[in-house]
C-alpha positions in Angstrom: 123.8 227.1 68.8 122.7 229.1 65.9 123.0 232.3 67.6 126.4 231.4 68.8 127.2 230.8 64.9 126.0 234.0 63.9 127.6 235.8 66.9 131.0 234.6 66.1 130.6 235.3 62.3 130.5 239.0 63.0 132.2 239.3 66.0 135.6 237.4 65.1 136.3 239.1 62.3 135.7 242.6 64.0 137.5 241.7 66.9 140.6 241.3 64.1 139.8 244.6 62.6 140.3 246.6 65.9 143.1 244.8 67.1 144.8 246.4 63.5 143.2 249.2 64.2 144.9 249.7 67.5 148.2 248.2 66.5 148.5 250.9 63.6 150.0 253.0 66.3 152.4 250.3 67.7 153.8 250.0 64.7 154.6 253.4 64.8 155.8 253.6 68.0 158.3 250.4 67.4 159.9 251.4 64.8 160.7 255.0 65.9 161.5 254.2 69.3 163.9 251.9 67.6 165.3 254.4 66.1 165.2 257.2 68.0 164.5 256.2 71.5 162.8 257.5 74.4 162.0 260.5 72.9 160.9 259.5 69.7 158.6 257.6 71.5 157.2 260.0 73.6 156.9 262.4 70.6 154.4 259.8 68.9 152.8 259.2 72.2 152.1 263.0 73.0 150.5 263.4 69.1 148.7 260.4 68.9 145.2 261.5 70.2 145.0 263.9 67.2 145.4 261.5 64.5 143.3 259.1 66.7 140.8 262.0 66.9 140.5 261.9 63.1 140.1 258.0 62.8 137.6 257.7 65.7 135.4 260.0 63.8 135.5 258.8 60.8 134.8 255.4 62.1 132.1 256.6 64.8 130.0 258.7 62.0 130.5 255.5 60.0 129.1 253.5 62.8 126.4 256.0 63.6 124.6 255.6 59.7 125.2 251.9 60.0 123.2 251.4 63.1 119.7 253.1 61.5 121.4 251.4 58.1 120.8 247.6 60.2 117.3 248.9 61.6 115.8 250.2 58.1 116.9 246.9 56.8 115.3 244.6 60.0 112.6 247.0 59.0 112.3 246.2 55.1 112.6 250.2 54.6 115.4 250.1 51.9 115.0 253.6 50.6 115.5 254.3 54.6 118.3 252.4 55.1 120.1 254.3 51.9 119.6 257.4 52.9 121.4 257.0 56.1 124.4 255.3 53.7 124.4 258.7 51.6 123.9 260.7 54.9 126.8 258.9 56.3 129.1 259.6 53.0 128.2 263.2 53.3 129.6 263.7 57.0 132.7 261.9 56.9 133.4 264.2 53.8 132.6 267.5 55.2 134.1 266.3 58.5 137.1 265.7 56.9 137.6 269.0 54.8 137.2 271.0 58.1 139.4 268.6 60.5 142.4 268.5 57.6 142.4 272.2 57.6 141.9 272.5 61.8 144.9 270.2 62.0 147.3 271.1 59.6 147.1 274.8 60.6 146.9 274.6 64.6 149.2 271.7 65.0 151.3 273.6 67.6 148.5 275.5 69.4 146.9 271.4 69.8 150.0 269.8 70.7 151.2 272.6 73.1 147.3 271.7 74.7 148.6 268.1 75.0 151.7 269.1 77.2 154.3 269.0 74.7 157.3 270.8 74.7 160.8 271.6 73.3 162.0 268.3 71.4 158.6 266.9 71.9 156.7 269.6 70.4 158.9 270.0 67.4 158.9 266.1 66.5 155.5 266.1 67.5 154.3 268.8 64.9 156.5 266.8 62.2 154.2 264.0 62.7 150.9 265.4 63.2 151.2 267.8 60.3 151.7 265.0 57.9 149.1 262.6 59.1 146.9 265.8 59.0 147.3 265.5 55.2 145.9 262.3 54.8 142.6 262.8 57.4 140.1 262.7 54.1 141.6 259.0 53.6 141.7 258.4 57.2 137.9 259.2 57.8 136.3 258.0 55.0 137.9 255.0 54.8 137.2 254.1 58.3 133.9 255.2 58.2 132.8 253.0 55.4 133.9 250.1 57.4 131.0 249.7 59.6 128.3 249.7 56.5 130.6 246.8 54.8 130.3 244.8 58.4 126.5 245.5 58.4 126.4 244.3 54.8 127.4 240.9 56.1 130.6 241.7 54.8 132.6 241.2 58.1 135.1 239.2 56.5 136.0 241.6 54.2 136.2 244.6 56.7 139.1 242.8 58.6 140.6 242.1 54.8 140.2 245.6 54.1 142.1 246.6 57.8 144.8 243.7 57.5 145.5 245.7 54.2 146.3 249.1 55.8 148.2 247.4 58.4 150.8 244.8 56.0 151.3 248.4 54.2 152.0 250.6 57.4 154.8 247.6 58.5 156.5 247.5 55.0 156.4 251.4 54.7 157.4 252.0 58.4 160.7 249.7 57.9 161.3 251.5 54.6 160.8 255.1 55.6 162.2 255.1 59.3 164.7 252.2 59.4 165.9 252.4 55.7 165.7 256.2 54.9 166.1 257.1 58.2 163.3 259.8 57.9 162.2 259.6 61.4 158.6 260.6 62.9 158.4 262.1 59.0 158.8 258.5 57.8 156.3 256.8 60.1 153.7 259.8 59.6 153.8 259.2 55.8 154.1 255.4 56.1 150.4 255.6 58.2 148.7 258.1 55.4 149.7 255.3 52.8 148.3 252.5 54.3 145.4 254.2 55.2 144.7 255.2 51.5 145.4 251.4 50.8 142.1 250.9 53.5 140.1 253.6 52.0 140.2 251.9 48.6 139.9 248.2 49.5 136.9 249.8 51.3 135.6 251.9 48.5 136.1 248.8 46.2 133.6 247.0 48.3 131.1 249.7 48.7 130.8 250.1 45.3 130.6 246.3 44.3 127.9 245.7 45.9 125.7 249.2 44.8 126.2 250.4 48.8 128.1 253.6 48.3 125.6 256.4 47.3 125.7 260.3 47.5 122.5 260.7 47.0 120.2 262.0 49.4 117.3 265.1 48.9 118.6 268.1 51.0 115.4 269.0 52.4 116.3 265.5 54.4 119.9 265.6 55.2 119.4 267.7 58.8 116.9 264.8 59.6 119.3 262.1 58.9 122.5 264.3 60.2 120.6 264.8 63.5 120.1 261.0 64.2 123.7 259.9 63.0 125.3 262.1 65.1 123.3 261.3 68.1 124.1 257.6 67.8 127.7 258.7 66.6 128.8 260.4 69.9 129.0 257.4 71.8 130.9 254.9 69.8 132.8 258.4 68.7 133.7 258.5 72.8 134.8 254.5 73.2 137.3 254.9 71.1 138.5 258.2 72.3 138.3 257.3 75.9 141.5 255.4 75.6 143.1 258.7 74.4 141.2 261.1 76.6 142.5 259.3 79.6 145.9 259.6 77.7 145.4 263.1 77.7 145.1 263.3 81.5 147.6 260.9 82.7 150.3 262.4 80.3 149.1 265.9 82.1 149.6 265.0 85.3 152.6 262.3 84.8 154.2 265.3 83.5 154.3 267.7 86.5 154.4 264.6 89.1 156.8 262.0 87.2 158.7 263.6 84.4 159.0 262.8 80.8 160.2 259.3 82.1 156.7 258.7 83.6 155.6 259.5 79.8 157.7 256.9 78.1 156.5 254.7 80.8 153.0 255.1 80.0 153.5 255.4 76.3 154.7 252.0 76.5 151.6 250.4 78.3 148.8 252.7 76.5 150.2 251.1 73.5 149.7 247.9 74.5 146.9 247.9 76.3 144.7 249.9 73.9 144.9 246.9 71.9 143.0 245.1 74.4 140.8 247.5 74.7 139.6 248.1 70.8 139.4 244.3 71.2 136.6 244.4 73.7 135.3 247.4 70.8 135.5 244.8 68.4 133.4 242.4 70.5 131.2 245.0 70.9 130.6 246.4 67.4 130.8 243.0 66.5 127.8 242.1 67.7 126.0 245.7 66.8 124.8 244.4 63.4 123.2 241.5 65.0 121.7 243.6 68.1 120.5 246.0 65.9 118.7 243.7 63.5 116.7 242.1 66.3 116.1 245.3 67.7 114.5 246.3 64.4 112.8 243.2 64.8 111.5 243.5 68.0 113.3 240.0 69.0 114.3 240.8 72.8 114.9 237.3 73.8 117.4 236.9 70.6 119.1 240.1 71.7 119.3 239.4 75.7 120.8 235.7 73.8 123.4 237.7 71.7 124.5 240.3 74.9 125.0 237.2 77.1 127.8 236.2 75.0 129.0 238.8 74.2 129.9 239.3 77.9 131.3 236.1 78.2 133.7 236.3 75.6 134.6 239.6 76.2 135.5 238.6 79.9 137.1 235.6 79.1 139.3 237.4 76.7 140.3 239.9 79.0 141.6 237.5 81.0 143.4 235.7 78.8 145.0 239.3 77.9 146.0 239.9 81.3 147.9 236.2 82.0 150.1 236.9 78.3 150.7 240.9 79.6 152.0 239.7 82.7 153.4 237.0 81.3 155.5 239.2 79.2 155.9 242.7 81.6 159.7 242.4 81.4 160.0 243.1 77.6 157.3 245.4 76.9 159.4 248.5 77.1 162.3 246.4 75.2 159.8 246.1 72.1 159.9 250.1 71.7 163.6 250.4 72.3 163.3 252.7 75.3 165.9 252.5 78.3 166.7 249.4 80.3 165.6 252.0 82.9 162.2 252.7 81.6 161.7 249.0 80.3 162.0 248.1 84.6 159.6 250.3 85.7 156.9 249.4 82.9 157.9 245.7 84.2 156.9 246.9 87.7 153.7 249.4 86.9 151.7 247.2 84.4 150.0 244.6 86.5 148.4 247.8 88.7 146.8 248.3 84.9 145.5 245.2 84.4 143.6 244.6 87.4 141.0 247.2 85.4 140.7 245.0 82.4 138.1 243.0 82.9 136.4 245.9 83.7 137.4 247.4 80.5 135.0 244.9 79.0 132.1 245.0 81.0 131.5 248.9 80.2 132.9 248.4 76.2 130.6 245.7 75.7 127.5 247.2 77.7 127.5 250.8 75.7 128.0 249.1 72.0 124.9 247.3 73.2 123.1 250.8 74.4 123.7 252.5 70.9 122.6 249.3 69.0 119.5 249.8 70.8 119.4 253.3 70.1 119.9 253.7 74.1 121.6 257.2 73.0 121.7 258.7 77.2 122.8 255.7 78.2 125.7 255.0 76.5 126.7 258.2 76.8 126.5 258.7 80.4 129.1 254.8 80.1 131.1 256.8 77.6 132.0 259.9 79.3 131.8 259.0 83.0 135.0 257.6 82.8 137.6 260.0 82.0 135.4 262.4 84.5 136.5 259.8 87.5 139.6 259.1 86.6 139.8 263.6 86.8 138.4 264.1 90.0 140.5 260.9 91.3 143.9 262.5 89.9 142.9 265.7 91.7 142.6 264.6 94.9 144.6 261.3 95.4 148.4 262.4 93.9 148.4 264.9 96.3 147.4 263.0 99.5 148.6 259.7 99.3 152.0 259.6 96.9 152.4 261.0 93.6 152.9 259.2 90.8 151.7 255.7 91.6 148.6 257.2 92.7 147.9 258.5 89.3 148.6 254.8 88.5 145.8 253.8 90.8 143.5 256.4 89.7 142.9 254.8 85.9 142.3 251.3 88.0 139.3 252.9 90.5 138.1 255.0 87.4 137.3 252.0 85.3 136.1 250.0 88.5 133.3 252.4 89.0 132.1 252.7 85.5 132.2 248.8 85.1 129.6 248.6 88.1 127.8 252.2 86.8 127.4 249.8 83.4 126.0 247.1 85.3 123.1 249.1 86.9 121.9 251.2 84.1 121.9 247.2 82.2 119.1 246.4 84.6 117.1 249.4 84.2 117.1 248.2 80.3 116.9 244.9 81.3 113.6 245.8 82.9 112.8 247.9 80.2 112.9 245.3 77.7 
């Protein structure tokens, strides 16, 4: 019972967070393709990895200080544990210098990688230029938000997220509905309300003496190294979503049109919810993991996993009955074409028979990196997108086109989910 109280003390509260998290982009989304339709849509849809690029890292560098953060402090090694806090600050701010500047300059050249063309690329690049602008607060704002939920400040964290997201809804309505500004409006409306997280954060940080620079530079490559190597992980569960965007978008493109885009635009948002959900389970529980880890409390972790895989499951499930549920006005919500809306209607329940999937390999790797299982969690990180490749290559082709891409996503995430549940034993085992 105790560990059930604890577990749902961190976890609720970040579950909340990453479902903002993910609708940031929905909002975006709605209100353009409310205004300007399919294509406006599309546009946001075809740019959103880059700004999703930006926030992943900032959160995932974040994530990767507060995991040695949790296991200095299990360890009673406080001068430890601040180190990796100042280590942490350091990276989100030269991350963000270089990534502005990489952005902002080669918004084209990136979005041109990303398929887009014509009216896509131009609306695109109004977006993404903008947003580019605003990367520092992005990052760093985001990236502070796992050391406040390792804190014990989960609470606060979802406060600090809920913030953001009330401003990006007010701002969105104001800037694309009212002044009719367009992608312009919605990218300026998101750098706002991610200032307004950035400072909630900061106030936090520095209320309770956590935010610190300080750090001797004879130990910052040290420090850097180990971030980083718990970083790339977490850095690629929040990505996959968008690197599999990436790839259906590609190939939806040459076999289904810009309609198969919108189509797909329309359930990626959606469903990416669901999926930083399951992220929010599984970061959730990190803090707790971690700290038993440092402690050297298996039978308290194996505890803590065991629900965490039984909530995330019976969430996804519970996600899939109200998607269903509500397949015929998903499309409607991003005023896209009656057209469109149908076929969304039609294609989303092949997507959900991967969903509790989903939640098997999301909760599995947050698990791996809490333990410092770096290998691990990559190989669950990254294996993914690499199926759902080599499936688009070869199925399309053979056995019809565009549903097939469809089906690919499904047996990707199938094989990872039972790819998770083999290397769990081996840790099991371990443990």
């Amino acid at each position: 019972m105790r560990e059930a109280r604890t577990f749902f003390k961190y976890v609720i509260p970040s579950i909340f967070s990453f479902a903002l998290f993910g609708v940031y982009a929905i909002v975006d989304g709605f209100f353009v393709g409310n205004s300007i339709g399919d294509i406006g849509i599309s546009a946001i849809n075809v740019a959103y990895p880059i700004s999703a690029v930006l926030q992943a890292l900032g959160t995932r560098l974040g994530m990767g200080g507060a995991v040695y953060y949790a296991i200095s402090k299990a360890e009673k090694n406080e001068p430890q544990a601040r180190k990796f806090t100042a280590g942490a600050m350091w990276l989100l701010i030269g991350t963000s210098v270089i990534l502005t500047l990489i952005t902002f300059f080669l918004a084209e050249s990136l979005l041109r990688l990303l398929g887009a063309e014509g009216e896509l690329l131009s609306l695109g690049k109004e977006y993404i230029v903008i947003i580019a602008l605003g990367a520092g607060l992005q990052m760093i704002g985001t990236g502070m938000i796992p050391f406040i939920r390792n804190h014990g400040g989960s609470f606060y964290a979802m406060v600090s997220m809920a913030a953001g997201f009330v401003t990006n809804i007010i701002l969105d309505y104001f800037f694309v509905w009212i002044l009719g500004q367009g992608v312009a409006g919605a990218a300026i409306a998101t750098v706002i309300c991610q200032g307004v997280t950035f400072l909630t954060a900061l106030v936090y940080m520095l209320r309770y003496k956590q935010f610190t620079l300080n750090i001797p530079v004879s130990g910052m490559a040290a420090v850097s190294k180990k971030i980083i190597k718990i970083g790339i992980a977490p850095f690629g569960l929040v990505m996959t979503p968008n690197i599999s965007l990436i790839i259906i978008n590609r190939f939806s493109i040459f076999y289904g049109g810009e309609k198969a885009v919108a189509v797909y635009s329309c359930i990626a948002y959606i469903i990416s919810i669901v999926y930083l959900i399951f992220q929010g389970g599984g970061d959730g529980s990190q803090p707790i993991i971690s700290r038993y880890y440092g402690e050297r409390n298996f039978r308290g972790l194996r505890d803590i996993r065991k629900l965490a895989y039984g909530f995330g499951i019976m969430l996804s499930l519970v996600s899939c009955l109200l998607m269903y549920l509500a397949r015929n006005d998903i499309g409607a919500l991003f005023g896209v074409s009656a057209e469109v809306n149908s076929e969304v209607a039609d294609i989303i329940p092949i997507f959900l028979v991967s969903v509790p999937f989903v939640a098997v390999t999301r909760i599995t790797t947050a698990s791996f990196y809490a333990m410092e299982e770096s290998l691990l969690s990559y190989i669950l990180t990254y294996i993914e997108p690499l199926f759902m490749l080599l499936f688009m290559f070869v199925l399309p082709p053979l056995l019809g086109g565009q549903i097939m891409i469809w089906w690919s996503t499904v047996f990707a995430r199938v094989l990872s989910a039972g790819l998770a549940f083999i290397l769990k034993r081996r840790v099991d085992r371990k443990m």
